[in-house]
KOLROVEX-344732 format. One record per residue (C-alpha): x negated, y, z; residue number from 0; chain. Coordinates in steps of 0.02 Angstrom, whole numbers, plus 50000, padded with zeros to 5 digits. Example, Ala and Ser with C-alpha at 12.3 -4.5 7.8 and 13.67 -1.06 7.14 Angstrom:
2
ROLUM  east north    up   k c
ROLUM 49385 49775 50390   0 A
ROLUM 49316 49947 50357   1 A
END
This chain:
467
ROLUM  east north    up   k c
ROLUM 40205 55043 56231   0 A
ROLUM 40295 55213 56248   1 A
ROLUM 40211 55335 56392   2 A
ROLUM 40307 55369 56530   3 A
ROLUM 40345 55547 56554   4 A
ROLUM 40194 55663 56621   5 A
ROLUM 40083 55535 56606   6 A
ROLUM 39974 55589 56445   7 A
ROLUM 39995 55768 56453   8 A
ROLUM 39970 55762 56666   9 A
ROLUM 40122 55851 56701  10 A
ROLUM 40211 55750 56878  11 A
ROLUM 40362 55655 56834  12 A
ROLUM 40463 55782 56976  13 A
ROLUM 40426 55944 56854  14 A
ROLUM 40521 55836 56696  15 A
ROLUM 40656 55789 56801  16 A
ROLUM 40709 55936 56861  17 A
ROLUM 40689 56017 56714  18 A
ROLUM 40783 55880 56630  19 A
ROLUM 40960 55927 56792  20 A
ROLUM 40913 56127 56739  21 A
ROLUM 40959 56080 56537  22 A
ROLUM 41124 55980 56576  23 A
ROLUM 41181 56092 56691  24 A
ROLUM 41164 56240 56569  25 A
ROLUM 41257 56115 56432  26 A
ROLUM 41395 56097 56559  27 A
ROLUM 41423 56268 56605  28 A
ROLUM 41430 56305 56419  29 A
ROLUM 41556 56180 56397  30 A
ROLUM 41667 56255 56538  31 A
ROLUM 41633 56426 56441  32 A
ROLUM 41703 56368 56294  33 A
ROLUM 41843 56269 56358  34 A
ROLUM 41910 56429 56474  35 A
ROLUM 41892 56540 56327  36 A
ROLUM 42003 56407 56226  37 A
ROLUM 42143 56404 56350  38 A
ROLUM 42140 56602 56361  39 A
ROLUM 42172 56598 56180  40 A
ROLUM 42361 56634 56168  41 A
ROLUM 42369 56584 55985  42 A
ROLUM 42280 56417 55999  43 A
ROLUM 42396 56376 56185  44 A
ROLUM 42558 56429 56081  45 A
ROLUM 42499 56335 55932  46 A
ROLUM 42473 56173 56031  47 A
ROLUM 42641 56182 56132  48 A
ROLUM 42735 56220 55982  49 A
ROLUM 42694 56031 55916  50 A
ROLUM 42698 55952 56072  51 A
ROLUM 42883 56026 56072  52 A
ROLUM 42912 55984 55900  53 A
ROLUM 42852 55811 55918  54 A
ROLUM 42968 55791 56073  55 A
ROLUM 43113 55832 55970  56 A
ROLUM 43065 55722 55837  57 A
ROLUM 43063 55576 55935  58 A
ROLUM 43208 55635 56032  59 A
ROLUM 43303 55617 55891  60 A
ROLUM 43225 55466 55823  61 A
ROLUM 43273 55395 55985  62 A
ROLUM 43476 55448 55978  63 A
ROLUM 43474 55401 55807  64 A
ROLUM 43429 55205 55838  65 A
ROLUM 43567 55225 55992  66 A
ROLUM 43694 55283 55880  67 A
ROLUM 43673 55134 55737  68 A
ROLUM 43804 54985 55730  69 A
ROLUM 43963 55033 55805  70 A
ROLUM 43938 55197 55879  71 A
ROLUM 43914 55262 55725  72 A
ROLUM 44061 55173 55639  73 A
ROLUM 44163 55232 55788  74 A
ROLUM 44136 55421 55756  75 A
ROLUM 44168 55392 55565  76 A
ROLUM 44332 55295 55581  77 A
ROLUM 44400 55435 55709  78 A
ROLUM 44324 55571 55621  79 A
ROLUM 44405 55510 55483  80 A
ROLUM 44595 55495 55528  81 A
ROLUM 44558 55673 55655  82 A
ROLUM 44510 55768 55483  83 A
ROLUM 44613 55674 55361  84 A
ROLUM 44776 55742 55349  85 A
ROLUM 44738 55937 55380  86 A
ROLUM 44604 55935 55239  87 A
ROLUM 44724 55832 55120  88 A
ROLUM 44858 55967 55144  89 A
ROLUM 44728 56113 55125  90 A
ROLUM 44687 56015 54964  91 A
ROLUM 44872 55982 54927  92 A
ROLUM 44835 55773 54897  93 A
ROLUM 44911 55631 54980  94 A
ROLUM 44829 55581 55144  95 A
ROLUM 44837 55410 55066  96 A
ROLUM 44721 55451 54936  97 A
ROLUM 44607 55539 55066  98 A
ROLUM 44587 55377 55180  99 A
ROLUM 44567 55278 55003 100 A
ROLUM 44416 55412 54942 101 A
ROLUM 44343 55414 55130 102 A
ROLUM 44342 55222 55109 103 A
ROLUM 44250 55202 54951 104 A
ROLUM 44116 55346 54994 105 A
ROLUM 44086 55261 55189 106 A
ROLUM 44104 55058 55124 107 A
ROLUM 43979 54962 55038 108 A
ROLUM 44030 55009 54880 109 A
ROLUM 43972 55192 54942 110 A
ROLUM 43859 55254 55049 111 A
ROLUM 43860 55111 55181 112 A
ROLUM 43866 55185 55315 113 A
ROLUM 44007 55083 55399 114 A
ROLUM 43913 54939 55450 115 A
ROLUM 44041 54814 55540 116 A
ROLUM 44172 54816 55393 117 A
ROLUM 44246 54626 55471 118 A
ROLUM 44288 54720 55627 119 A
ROLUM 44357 54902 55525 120 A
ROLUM 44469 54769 55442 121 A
ROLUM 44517 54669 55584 122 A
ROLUM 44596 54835 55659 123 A
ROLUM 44670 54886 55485 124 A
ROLUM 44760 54705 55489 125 A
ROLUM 44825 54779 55651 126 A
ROLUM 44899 54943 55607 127 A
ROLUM 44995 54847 55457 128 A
ROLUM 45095 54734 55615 129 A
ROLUM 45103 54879 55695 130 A
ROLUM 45194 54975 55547 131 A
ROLUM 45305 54807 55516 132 A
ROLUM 45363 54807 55709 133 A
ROLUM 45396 54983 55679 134 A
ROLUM 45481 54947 55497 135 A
ROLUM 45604 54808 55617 136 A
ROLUM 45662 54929 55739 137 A
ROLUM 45740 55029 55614 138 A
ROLUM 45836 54861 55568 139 A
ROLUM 45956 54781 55657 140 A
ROLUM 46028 54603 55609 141 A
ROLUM 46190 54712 55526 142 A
ROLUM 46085 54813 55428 143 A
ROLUM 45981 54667 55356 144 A
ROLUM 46151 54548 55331 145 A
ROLUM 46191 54698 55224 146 A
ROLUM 46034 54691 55119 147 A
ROLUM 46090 54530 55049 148 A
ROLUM 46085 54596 54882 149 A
ROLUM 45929 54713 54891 150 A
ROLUM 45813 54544 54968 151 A
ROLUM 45887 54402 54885 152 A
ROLUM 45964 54487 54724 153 A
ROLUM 45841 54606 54676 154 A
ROLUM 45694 54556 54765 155 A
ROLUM 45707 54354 54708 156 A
ROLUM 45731 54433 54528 157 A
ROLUM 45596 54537 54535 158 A
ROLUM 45467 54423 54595 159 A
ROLUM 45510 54282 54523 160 A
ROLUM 45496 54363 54330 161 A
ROLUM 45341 54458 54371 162 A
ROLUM 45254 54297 54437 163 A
ROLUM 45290 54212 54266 164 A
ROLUM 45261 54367 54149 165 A
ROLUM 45087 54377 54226 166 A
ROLUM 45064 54188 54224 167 A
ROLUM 45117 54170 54064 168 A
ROLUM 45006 54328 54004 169 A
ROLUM 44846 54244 54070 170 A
ROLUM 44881 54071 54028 171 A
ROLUM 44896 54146 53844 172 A
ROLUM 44772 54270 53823 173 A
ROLUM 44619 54200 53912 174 A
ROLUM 44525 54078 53873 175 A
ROLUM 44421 54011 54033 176 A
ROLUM 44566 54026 54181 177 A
ROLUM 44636 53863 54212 178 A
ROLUM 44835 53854 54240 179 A
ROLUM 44807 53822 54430 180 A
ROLUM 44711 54039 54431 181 A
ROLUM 44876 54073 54320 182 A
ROLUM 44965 54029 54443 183 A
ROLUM 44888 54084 54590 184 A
ROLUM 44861 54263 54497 185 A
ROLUM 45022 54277 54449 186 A
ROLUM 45089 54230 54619 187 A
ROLUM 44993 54354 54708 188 A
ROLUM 45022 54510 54576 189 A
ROLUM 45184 54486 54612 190 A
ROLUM 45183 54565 54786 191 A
ROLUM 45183 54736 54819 192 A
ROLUM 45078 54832 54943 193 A
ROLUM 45210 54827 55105 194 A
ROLUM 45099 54954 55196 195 A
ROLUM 45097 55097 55047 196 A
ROLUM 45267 55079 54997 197 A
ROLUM 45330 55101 55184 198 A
ROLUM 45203 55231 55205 199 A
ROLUM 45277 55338 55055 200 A
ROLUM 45456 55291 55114 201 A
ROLUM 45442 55336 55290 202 A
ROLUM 45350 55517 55242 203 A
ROLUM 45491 55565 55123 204 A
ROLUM 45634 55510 55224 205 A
ROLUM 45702 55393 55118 206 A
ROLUM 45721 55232 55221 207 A
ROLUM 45908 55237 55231 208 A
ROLUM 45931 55302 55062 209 A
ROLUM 45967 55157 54889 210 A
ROLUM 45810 55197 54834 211 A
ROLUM 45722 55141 54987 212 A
ROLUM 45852 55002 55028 213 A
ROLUM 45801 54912 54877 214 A
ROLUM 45636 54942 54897 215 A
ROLUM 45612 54880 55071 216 A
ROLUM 45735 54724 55029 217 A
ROLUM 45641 54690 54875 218 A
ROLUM 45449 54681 54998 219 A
ROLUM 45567 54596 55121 220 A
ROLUM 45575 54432 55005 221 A
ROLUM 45384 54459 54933 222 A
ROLUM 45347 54442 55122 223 A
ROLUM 45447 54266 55124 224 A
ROLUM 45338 54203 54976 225 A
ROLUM 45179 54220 55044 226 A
ROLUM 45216 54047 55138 227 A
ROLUM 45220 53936 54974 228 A
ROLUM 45069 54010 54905 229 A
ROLUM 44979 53969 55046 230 A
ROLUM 45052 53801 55045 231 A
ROLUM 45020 53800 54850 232 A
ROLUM 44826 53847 54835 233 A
ROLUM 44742 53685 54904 234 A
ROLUM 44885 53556 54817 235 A
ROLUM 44826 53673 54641 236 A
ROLUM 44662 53639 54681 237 A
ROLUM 44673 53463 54716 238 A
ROLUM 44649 53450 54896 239 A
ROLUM 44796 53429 54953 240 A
ROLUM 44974 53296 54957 241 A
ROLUM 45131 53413 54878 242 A
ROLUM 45243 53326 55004 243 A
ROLUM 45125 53336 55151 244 A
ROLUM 45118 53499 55113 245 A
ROLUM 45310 53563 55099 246 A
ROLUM 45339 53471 55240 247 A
ROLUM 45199 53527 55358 248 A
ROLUM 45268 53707 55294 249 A
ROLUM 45442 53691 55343 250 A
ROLUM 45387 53615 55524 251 A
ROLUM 45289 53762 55538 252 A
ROLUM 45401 53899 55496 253 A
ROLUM 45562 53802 55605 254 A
ROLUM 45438 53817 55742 255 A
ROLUM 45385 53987 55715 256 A
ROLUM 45572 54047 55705 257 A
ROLUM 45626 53964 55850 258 A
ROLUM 45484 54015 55982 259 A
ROLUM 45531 54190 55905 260 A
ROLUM 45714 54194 55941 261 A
ROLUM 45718 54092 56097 262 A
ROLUM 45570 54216 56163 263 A
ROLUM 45713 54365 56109 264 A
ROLUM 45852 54295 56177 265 A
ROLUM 45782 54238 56384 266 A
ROLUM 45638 54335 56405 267 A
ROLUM 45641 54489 56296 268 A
ROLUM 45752 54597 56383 269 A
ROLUM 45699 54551 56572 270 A
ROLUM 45518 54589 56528 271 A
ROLUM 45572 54754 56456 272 A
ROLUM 45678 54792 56593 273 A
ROLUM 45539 54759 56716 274 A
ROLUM 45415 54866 56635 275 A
ROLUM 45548 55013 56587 276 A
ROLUM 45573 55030 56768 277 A
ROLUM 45385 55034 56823 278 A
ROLUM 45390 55202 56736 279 A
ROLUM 45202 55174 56675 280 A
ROLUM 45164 55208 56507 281 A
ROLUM 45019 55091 56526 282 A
ROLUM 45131 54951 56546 283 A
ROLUM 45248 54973 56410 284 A
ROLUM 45097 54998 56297 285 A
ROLUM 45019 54839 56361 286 A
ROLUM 45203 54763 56336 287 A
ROLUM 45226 54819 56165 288 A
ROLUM 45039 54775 56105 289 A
ROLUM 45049 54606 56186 290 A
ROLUM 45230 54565 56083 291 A
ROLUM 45160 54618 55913 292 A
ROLUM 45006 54543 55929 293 A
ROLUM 45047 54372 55994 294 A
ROLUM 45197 54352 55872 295 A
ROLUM 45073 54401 55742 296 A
ROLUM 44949 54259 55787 297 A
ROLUM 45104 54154 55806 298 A
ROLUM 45153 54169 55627 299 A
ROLUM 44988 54169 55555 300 A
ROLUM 44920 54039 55656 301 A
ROLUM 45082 53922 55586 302 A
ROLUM 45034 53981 55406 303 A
ROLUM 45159 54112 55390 304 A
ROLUM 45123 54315 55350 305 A
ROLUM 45073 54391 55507 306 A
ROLUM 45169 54530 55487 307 A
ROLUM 45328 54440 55491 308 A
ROLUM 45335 54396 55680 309 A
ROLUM 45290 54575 55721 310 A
ROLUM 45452 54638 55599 311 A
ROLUM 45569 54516 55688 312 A
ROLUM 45511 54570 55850 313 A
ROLUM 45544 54749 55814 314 A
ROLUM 45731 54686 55743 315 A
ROLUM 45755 54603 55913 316 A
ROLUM 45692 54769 55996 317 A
ROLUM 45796 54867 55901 318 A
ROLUM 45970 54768 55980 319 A
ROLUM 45889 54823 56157 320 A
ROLUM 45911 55000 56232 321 A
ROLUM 45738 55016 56234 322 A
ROLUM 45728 55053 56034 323 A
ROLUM 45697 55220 56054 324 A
ROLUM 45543 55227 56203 325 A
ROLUM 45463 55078 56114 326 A
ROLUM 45456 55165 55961 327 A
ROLUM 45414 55326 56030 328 A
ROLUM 45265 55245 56120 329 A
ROLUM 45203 55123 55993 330 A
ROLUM 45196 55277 55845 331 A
ROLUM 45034 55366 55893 332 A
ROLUM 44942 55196 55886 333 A
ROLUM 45021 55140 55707 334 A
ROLUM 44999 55296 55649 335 A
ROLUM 44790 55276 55667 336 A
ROLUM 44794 55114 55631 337 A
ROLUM 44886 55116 55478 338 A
ROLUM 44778 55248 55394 339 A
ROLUM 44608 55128 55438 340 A
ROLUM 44684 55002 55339 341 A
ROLUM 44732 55142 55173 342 A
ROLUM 44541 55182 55232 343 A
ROLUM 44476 54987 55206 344 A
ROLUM 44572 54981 55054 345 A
ROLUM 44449 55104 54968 346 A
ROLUM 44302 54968 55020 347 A
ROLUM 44349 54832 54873 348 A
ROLUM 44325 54994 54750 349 A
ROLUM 44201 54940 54671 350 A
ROLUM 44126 55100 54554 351 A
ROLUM 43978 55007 54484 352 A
ROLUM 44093 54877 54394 353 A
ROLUM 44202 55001 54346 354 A
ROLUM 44096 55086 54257 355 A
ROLUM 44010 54925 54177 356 A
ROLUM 44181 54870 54117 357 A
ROLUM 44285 55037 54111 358 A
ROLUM 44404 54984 53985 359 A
ROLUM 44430 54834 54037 360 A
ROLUM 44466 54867 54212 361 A
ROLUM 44576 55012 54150 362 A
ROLUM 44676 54908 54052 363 A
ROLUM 44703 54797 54170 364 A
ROLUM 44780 54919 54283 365 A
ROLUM 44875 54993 54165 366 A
ROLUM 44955 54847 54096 367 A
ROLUM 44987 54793 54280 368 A
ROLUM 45064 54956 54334 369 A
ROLUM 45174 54947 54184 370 A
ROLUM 45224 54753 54185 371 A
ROLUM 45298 54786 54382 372 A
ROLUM 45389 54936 54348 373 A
ROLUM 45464 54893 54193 374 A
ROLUM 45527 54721 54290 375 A
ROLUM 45571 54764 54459 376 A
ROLUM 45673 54910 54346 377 A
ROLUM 45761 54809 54242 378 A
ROLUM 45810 54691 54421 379 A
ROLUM 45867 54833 54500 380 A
ROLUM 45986 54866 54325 381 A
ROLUM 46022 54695 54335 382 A
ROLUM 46124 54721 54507 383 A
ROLUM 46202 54876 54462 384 A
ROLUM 46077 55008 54529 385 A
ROLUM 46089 55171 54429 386 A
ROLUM 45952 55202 54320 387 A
ROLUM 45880 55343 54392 388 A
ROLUM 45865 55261 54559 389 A
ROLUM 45798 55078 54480 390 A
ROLUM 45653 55178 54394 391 A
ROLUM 45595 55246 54568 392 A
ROLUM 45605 55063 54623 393 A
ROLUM 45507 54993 54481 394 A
ROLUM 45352 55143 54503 395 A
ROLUM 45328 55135 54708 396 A
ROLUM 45334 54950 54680 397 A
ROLUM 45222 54915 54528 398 A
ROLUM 45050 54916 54641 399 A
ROLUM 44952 54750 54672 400 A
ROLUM 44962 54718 54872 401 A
ROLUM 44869 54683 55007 402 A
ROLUM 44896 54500 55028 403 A
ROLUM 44827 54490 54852 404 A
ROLUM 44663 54507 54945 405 A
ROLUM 44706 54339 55044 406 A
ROLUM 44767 54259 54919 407 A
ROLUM 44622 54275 54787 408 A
ROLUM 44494 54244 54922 409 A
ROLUM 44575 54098 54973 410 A
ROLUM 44600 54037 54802 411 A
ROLUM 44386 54083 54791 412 A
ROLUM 44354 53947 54921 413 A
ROLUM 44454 53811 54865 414 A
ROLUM 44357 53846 54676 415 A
ROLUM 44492 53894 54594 416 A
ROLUM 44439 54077 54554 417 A
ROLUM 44245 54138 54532 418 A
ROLUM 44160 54275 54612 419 A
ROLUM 44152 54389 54459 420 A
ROLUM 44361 54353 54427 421 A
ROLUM 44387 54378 54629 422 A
ROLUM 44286 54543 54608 423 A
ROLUM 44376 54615 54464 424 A
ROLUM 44546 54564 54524 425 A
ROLUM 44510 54646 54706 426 A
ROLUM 44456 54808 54620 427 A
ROLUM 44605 54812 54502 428 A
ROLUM 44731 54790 54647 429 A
ROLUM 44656 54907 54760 430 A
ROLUM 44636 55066 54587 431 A
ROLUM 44826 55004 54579 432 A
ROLUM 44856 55045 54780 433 A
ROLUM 44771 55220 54755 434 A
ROLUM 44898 55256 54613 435 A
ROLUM 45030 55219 54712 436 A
ROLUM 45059 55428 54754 437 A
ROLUM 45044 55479 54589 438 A
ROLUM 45183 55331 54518 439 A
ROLUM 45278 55376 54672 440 A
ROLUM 45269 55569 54631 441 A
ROLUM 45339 55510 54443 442 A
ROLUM 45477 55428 54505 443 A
ROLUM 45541 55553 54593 444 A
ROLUM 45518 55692 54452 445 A
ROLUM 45606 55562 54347 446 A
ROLUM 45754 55536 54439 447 A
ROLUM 45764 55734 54500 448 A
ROLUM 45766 55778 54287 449 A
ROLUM 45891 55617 54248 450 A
ROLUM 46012 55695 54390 451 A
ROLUM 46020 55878 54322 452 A
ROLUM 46044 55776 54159 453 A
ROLUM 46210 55720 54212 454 A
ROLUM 46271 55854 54305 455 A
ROLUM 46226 55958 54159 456 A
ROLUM 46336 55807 54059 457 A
ROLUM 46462 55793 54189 458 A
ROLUM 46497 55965 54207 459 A
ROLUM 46532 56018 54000 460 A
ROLUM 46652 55868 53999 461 A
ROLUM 46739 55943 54162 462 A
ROLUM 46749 56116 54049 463 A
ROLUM 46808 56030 53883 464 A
ROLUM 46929 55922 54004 465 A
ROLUM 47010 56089 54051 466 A
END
């Protein structure tokens, strides 16, 4: 057993314990020594509130950072975007165009990533295209478009229809593993042109009313009317579907889709318009003119047309209303946003890594594109009489893949006619040929300026050796 204290050595167990209280309370006031000499320390206080600040910030940050993610952050980079856009591409001396389509590949998920919702970024860039089409009608009337007769169902039914078979024919002869059905469907869908650049281009240069444009416009006028019987076309080619089911269903569908249209234009059009005109609230007509494109958008998509076609006869019918000119003055600013998100999703199906892996093939591919549509939708505009140095201008600004293509091979993807690898290729080749579209624009128009003091040159010695 251990002895208890003081009993061996005789000392009383009161002497230990107090002695015992004097020891911790010398230990205590030692401690409080120490610590109050600590705390009077400037360095060591600074030191210590220095990381407690630091570490605030830190997580501060950390904090705002995980707040921003999704789409906040997408927000702020789609605005940012179209704010900064256009002043830095003339600083630069580029096409905006090409700005959204760079801003696009370094934000997608070909890039950087950091545009996480890209369903929703496209959903609103499908939304600035109906917006430009409306737009793109109110500068037509019906007189304007009965006069296009030639430009939409001359040129533009030559051009499309030769391209679609060139390009068929091409595949079906020089590859090996693509079935006649992808021929098909390939050469269907190369055959369109991008509405959205072209209109873009023709709008910024003023050249709407001009030939040049005329044609042009007419020619994506009838490419519009053909994206019906590929969609009707895709399941029958890949076996899932009745030919004459099919037609039929589509002609039912587009009768219906026409006459909702023009029976909404001709007893309720003006009234509502009329009603909102004289509210004098620029809410209203916003909310008027949103709700018009959009639902005659889902109208003609939902019936299996384009869904930019309702929107571009609602602007016609607009545009036979006196309230052409505040619709169009309203509806701008919005299009104008809009439109550049979709140039900016565009620059998502770049995709650099398979560039790279298959450079020259991917290059070839564009070139050969570029040059097949130009050298057609040139010789259709010959075909009708257009001068030459006008029908090259048509053939460049039209010799881009466009943006149904990206429909149109997806679709084709899920009904197992194309592959994932084709699908990829084809996507990246048609949006390479939309970035171009400046540059073959830009040509043109150097083209035609040299051809023209070419002939006045010509025009003017035969005037001197005349006299």
């Amino acid at each position: 057993m251990f002895p208890r204290g003081g009993e061996e050595d005789g000392t009383p167990p009161q002497v230990v314990v107090s002695a015992a209280a004097e020891v911790s309370a010398a230990a205590a006031e030692v401690s409080a020594a120490a610590a109050e000499e600590t705390s009077s320390d400037p360095v060591v206080t600074t030191i210590g509130s220095d990381t407690s600040l630091v570490k605030m910030i830190l997580d501060t940050t950390m904090e705002l950072s995980k707040y921003l993610k999704g789409a906040k952050a997408d927000t702020m980079i789609l605005l940012l975007s179209t704010a900064l856009n256009a002043p830095l591409c003339a600083k630069l001396g580029v096409s905006p165009i090409l700005g959204f389509l760079g801003l696009g590949l370094v934000f997608g998920p070909n890039g950087r990533g950091l545009i996480k919702d890209v369903h929703t970024t496209e959903m609103l860039a499908d939304l600035g295209i109906v917006l430009f089409l409306f737009e793109m009608g109110l500068h037509l009337d019906l007189k304007t478009l009965t006069s296009m007769k030639k430009d939409v169902f001359g040129i533009g039914l030559t051009q499309f229809t030769a391209t679609a078979v060139v390009i068929g024919a091409l595949l079906t002869f020089t590859t090996k593993n693509m079935s006649s059905a992808a021929a098909i469907i390939v050469g269907w869908s190369l055959a369109l042109s991008s509405s959205a650049f072209v209109l873009q281009l023709l709008k910024d240069k003023d050249e709407m009313s001009s030939q040049y444009g005329r044609s042009s416009f007419g020619t994506l006028l009838l490419q519009d009317l053909m994206v019906v019987p590929l969609l009707v076309i895709t399941p029958i080619l890949a076996g899932g579907g009745n030919a004459k089911a099919a037609v039929t269903k589509a002609l039912l569908q587009s009768a219906m889709a026409l006459t909702a249209i023009f029976t909404f234009g001709k007893v309720l059009l003006h009234p509502l318009f009329a009603l909102v005109t004289n509210s004098n609230s620029q809410e209203a007509m916003i909310g008027m003119i949103l709700s018009l494109v959009l639902g005659f958008s889902f109208l003609t998509e939902g019936l299996g047309l384009s869904n930019t076609l309702g929107p571009f006869l609602a602007g016609m019918m607009v545009a036979e209303t006196p309230f052409k000119h505040r619709v169009e003055q309203e509806a701008s600013p919005y299009r104008g946003i809009l439109v550049g998100l979709f140039f900016f999703t565009v620059g998502f199906e770049i995709d650099v890594k398979l560039i790279t892996s298959k450079f020259g093939i991917v290059m070839g591919l564009v070139v050969g594109l570029i040059a097949i549509k130009a050298t057609l939708a040139t010789l259709a505009c010959l075909l009708f009489q257009i001068p030459f140095h006008t029908a090259q201008r048509v053939g460049l600004v039209l010799s881009q893949g466009g943006e149904f293509a990206f429909v149109a091979f997806r679709t084709a993807r899920s009904n197992g006619i194309l592959d994932d690898d084709v699908t990829k290729l084809l996507l990246t080749v048609v949006s390479l040929t939309m970035a171009l579209t400046p540059f073959t624009e830009s040509v043109g128009a150097k083209v035609a300026h040299k051809l023209l003091l070419v002939q006045d040159t010509d025009e003017q010695q035969h005037n001197k050796k005349g006299k």
